[in-house]
Structures are given as C-alpha cells and as structure tokens.
N, C-alpha and C positions, 0 to 999 in steps of 0.2 A: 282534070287532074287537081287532086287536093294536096298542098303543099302544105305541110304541119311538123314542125319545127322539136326540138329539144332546146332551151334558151337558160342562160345565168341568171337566174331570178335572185332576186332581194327579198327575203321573207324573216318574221322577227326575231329575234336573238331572244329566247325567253331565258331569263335569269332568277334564281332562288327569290322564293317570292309572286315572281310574277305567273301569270297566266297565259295562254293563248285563248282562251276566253276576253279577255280583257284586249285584244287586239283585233279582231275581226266584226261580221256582220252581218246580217242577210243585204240584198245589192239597197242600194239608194231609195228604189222607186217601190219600196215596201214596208220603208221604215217609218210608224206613226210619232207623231212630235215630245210624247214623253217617254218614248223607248230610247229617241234620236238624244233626248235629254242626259240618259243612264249612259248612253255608248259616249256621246261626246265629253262624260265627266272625267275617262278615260283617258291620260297623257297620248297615249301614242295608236287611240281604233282610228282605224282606218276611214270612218266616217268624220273626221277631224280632215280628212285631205278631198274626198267624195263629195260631203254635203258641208264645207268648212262655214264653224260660227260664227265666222265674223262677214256678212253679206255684203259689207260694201268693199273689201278687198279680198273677195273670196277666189279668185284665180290666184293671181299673185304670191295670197297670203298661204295657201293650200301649197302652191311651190316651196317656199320656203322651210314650210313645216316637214315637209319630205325632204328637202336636203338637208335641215338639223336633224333629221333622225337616221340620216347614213352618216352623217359627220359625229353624232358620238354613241355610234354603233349601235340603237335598236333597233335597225336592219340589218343583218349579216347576206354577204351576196354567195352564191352556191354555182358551183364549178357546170356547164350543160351539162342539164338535168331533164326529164319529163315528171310530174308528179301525179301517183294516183289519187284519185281524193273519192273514198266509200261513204257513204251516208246510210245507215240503218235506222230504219224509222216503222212506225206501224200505221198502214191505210187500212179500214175498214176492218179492225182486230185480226189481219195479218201481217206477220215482222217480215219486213222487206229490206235488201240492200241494190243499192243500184254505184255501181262503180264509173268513171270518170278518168280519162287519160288529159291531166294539164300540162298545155306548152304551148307555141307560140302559129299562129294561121295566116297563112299569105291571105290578104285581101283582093277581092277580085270583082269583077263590077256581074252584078245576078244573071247578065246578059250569057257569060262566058257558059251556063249552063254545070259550075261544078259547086259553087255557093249556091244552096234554096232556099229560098224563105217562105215560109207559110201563113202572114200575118201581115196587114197593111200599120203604117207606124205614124207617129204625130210627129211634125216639123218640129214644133215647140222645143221637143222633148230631146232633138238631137242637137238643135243650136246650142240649147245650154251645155250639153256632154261634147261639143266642137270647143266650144271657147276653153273652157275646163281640158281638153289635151290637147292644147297649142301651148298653156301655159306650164301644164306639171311635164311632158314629154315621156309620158309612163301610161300606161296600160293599169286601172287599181282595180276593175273588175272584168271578170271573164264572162264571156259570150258561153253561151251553153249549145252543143250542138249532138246531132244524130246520126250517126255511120253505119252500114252496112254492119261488119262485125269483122273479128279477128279470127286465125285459128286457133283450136286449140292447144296448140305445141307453144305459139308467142303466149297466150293469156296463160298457158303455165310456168315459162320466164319471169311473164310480168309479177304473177305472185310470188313466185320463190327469191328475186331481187329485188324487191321496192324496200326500202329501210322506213319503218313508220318515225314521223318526223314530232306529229302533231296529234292529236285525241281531245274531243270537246263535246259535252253533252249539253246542247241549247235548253232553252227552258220547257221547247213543244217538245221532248222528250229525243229528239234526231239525234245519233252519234254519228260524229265528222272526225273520220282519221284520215289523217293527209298522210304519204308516204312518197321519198323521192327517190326514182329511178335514175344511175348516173352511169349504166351499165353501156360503153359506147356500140356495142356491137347489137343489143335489146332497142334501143333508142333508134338505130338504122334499119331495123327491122320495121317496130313500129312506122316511123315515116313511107316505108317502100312499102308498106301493106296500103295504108291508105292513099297512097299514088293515084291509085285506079278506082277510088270510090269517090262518090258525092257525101257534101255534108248538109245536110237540114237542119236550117235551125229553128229551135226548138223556143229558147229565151234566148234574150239581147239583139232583137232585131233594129233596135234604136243603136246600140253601142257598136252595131258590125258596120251599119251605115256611115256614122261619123267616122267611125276606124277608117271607111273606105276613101273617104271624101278627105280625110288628114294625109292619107296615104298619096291622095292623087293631088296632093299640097306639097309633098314633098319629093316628087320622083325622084330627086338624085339620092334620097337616102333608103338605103337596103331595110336598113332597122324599123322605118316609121314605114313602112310596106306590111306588117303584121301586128295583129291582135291575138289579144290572150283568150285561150280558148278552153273549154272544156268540152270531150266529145265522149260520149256514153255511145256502147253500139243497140242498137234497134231491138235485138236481140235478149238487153239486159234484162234479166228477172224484176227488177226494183224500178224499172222503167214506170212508172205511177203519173197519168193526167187524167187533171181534176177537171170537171167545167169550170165556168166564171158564169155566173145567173147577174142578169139586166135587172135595174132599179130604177122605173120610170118613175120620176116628179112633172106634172102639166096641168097646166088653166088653161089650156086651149079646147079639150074635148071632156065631154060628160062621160062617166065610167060607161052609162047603159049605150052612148052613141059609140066610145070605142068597141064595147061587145057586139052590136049590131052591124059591125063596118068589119071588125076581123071575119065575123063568121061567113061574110062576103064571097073569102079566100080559102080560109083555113077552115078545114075539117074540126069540128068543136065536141066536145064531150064534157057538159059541167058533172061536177064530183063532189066528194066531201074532200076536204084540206087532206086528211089520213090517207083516202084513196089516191088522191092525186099523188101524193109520195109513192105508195106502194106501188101503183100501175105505169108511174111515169116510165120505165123502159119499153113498153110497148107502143109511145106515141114517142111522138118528137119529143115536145116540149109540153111544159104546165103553166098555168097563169093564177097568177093569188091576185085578187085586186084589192082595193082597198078596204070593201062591203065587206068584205071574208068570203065572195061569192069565185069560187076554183073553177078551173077549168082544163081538161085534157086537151093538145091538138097536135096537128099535124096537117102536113102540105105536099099532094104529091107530086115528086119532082125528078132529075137527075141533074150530077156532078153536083155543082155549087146550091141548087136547088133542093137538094136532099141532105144539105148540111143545116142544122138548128141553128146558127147562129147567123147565118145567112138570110135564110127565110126570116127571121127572128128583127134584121137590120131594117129588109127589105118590106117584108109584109106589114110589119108592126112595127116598128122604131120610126120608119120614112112614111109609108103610107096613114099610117092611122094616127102618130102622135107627131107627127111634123119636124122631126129631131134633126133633121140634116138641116133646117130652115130655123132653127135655133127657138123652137116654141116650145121644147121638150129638154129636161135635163135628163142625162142618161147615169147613171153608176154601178160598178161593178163588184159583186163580192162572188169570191171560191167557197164561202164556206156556209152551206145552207140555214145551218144553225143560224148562224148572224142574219141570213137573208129571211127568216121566220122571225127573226126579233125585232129586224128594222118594221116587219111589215105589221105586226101586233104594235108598235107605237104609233103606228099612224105617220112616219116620215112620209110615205112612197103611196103614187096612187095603183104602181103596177108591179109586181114580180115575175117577171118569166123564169124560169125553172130547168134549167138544160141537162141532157144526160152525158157523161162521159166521153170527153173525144175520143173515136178510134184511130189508133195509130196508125192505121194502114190506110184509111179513108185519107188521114189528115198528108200520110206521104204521097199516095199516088195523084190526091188532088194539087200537092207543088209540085211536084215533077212534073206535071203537063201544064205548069206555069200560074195555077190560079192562084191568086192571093185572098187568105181568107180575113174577116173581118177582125178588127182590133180585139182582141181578146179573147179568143176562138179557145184556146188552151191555158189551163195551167199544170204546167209540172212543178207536181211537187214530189219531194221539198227544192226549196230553190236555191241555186248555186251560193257557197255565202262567199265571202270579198274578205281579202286582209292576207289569205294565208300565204300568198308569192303575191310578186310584184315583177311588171316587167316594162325596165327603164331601155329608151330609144336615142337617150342622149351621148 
C-alpha cells in the first residue's frame, strides 16, 4: 500500500518584478559550479538552502535562510493541496510532455515490498542530505517516482481543476508549469487510487533513503514520516530515459591488453566510430577507445545479465579495469555529444556507449528485487526543486 498524501506546502510569493525563474533549480546533484554561481546570486533560489554558500555553517546557516524567508513572506504557505507539475520539452525532434502529481509519500523501509528501487546508491551522498534535514526539518526536493496509472474519469478532474500557479522556460528549452489542486474530494480520489499500487523509483534514491532513515529518527512524529514526491504514471507519453555512457580513465591496463581481455567474454564487432552510432541498437553496447579504434558488443545472458549496464560493471568496469579495487576512475555523462567531445580530447582511455533503458525491462527487474547499477537511468528532464516546499516542523 502506497500512502501519498495532499500537504500545505510553502512555495514563493512571486511579486511585480520578480520571477519564478529566479527561485527554483534543477536538484543539487546536477548543478555545475558556474551555473551554481548564477542561481546562488539570487536572494531567495532555493540552491541558497540545498547547496548553501557558506560551507562552513552550511546546516545551520541554510536553516535560518529558510525561516527569514517565511518571516518576511517569500514563501506564502497554501491550504492541502496536491500540485501538478507538466514539463514539455523535445527528445530526439519530438515535443513531448510528461505530467507529475506533487505531494507528500509515507516512507516505508524497501523490504515492505510497496517502495521499489531500481538503482544501488552511494553512502557519501545520503549522509550529507541526513545532516542537511536534521537541520532545515523540510523536504526542499522531491524524490521522483513511477505508478501504475489513473483512470480516465480522475485524470479528466485533474485537468479541468488544477489552477496553473507557475510557468518557466529553462535555458534547455523545457516548459515547467506548476499548477495546484485544492479540490478536497479530487485529492481523496487521488490518494485511494493509488492505495493499491507500488511506486518505482525512478530519481532520488539517495533522498528516499535519508527521508527513511530521518523518518525511523523520529517515530513519534507523523509529519517527518513522509517525503515529497513526485509521481508520473508508467503510462505517461512524455515518460523519456536517456542512458548515462561510462568514462573510463586507467594506468593499470594497455588499451590492446584491455581489447584482448574483453573479447574473452563479450562478443566484439570493431566498426567505424559512424557505424558504431548507427548500428549500436542492435548490440548491447559500443566502445570508443582512446586510439579511435570502436567497437560493437554484446553478452549473452538473462535478467541482470542482459541489462548493459550490468554486464558493462561487471565484465568491463570490475573484470578488465579493476574499478571496484580503485585502479580505475569511472565517469558518467547522458549526453553523447559531450561523451564524443570528452573522448576527441583525449581525457578518457575508454567510452562505453549504452542504448536506451526499457521501461519495462527496468520495472519487472525491481519488482523481483534486483537492484541495478548506479546510474542505470536517466530521466529526462529532471524533477527541478524550489517550486513547493514541505516543512515537518
């Protein structure tokens, strides 16, 4: 049973002048240092409480910034609400939207079987986002997840009552209209549909953990029991994931000893760089190496075996460049282009090449509990941060 909530959110009071452009984000863990530069020049983006500038009183001081900004009102708080948030955006020259129901997610430990995750996570990464909501006792970004779907009679409600709040065109072209549902009979609908479904999540498997682990910090409190959520159904049109392509750097192995050590395992096909892009749906995966010498492959396998990023960890990340035993630096990018330009400068000795995660590969393998490697998916575009807030104090 999935518990999902409608909650009095705090979202900003935009005044003559100002923007809602000028208050929000894309989450933390995507923001490079001179964008983080432009959003933090900003009196009141939400990156001022997320990723606060001042590092050596950055819990504390992020607190306080959040309660000057409810005490001289650029946050206005909204009566139980749920909010839809649409994002229109263009993958691969077609315009797509993909829609989002935000409100609040009972926390429940992965075991109980109605929270899945599909991604394994880095400790690091949730200690810093534990200490950070001990201190603010607010919710400043939403966990992104995947439901089943609604009927058509509710998602015709949901449209003809959501009052559009917000409208923002980022710079990657994405239109984010936020719109809030206050409809109390729409909002108990919502809730009792998804009663009986699971949610998958998609992004913030970092932030659902910490959520869970603050939550199991505070049992006598109702309110630090939930996380803010965002859930798209399975079903949306706009539903868009991208791969994430592997960026090996190592002195431990000769390029010709790792090609003669993969081809061991993995079925090999060299190509020209052009072919490799056009024919990579037919194989698993591609390899750029440093020479410029490409290559097609594939591994055949089942379940987790038949997943590219898997095979990808295990055959080639662990077996051939020693990465789990720290001999290999690994890096991640979504966007090929950039993964072409790293590898034309000569950073990288290796590029692995990934095609498209399938949705339905990637659901039926969490529901029979696997967890897939750190960065298996990307959905894009990704949830941004700023437009509600939701306080537990």
């Amino acid at each position: 049973m999935v518990t999902f909530l409608p909650f009095p959110g705090y979202r900003p009071a935009i005044s003559a002048g100002d923007s809602i452009g000028d208050r929000i984000s894309p989450p933390y863990d995507v923001i490079d240092p001179s964008y983080l530069v432009k959003l933090q020049s900003k009196a009141h983006n939400i990156t001022r409480l997320t990723l606060n500038p001042d590092p050596d009183r950055r819990y504390r001081s992020s607190r306080r910034e959040l309660d000057g900004w409810m005490a001289d009102g650029s946050l206005k708080q909204d009566a139980e609400s749920f909010y839809i948030y649409e994002q229109t955006f263009e993958d691969g020259g077609e315009k797509m939207t993909r829609t989002g129901i935000v409100g609040i997610l009972k926390t429940e430990p992965y075991e109980d079987g109605n929270v899945v995750p599909h991604e394994e996570t880095f400790s690091k990464v949730k200690a810093d986002r534990l200490n950070l909501l001990r201190d603010m006792e607010s919710h400043l970004e939403s966990i992104f997840g995947i439901h089943d779907s609604f009927g058509p009679e509710l998602n015709r409600k949901i449209r003809d009552n959501a009052a559009l709040v917000y409208r923002y065109v980022d710079d990657d072209g994405v239109e984010h209209r936020y719109s809030r549902l206050s409809d109390e009979k729409i909002c108990n609908e919502i809730t009792y549909e998804l009663s009986d479904q699971k949610m998958l999540i998609a992004d913030g498997h970092h932030r659902y953990e910490t959520a869970l682990a603050y939550s199991q910090e505070n049992r006598g409190s109702e309110k630090k029991g939930y996380v803010l959520a965002t859930l798209v159904s399975s079903s949306d049109p706009g539903l868009s994931i991208w791969p994430t392509h592997r960026l090996v750097k190592t002195e431990s192995i000769s390029e010709k000893n790792a090609i003669r050590k993969m081809s061991e395992s993995l079925e090999m096909e060299e190509v020209s760089a052009e072919e490799m892009e056009k024919d990579l749906g037919n194989w698993m995966m591609g390899l750029r190496f440093r020479s410029g010498k490409c290559y097609l492959a594939r591994y055949p396998g089942e379940g987790l075996w038949a997943l590219d990023t898997y095979v990808a960890q295990e055959k080639i990340l662990k077996d051939v460049y020693k990465w789990d035993e720290g001999k290999s630096q690994v890096d991640y990018d979504a966007e090929l282009t950039s993964v072409n330009e790293k590898m034309s400068a000569g950073g990288y000795d290796l590029a692995i090449v990934l095609n498209r995660p399938d949705l339905e590969t990637v659901w039926d393998l969490s529901m029979q509990g696997k967890r897939m490697p750190k960065k298996t998916t990307y959905f894009f575009p990704k949830i941004w941060s700023g437009f509600v807030i939701y306080r537990m104090d």
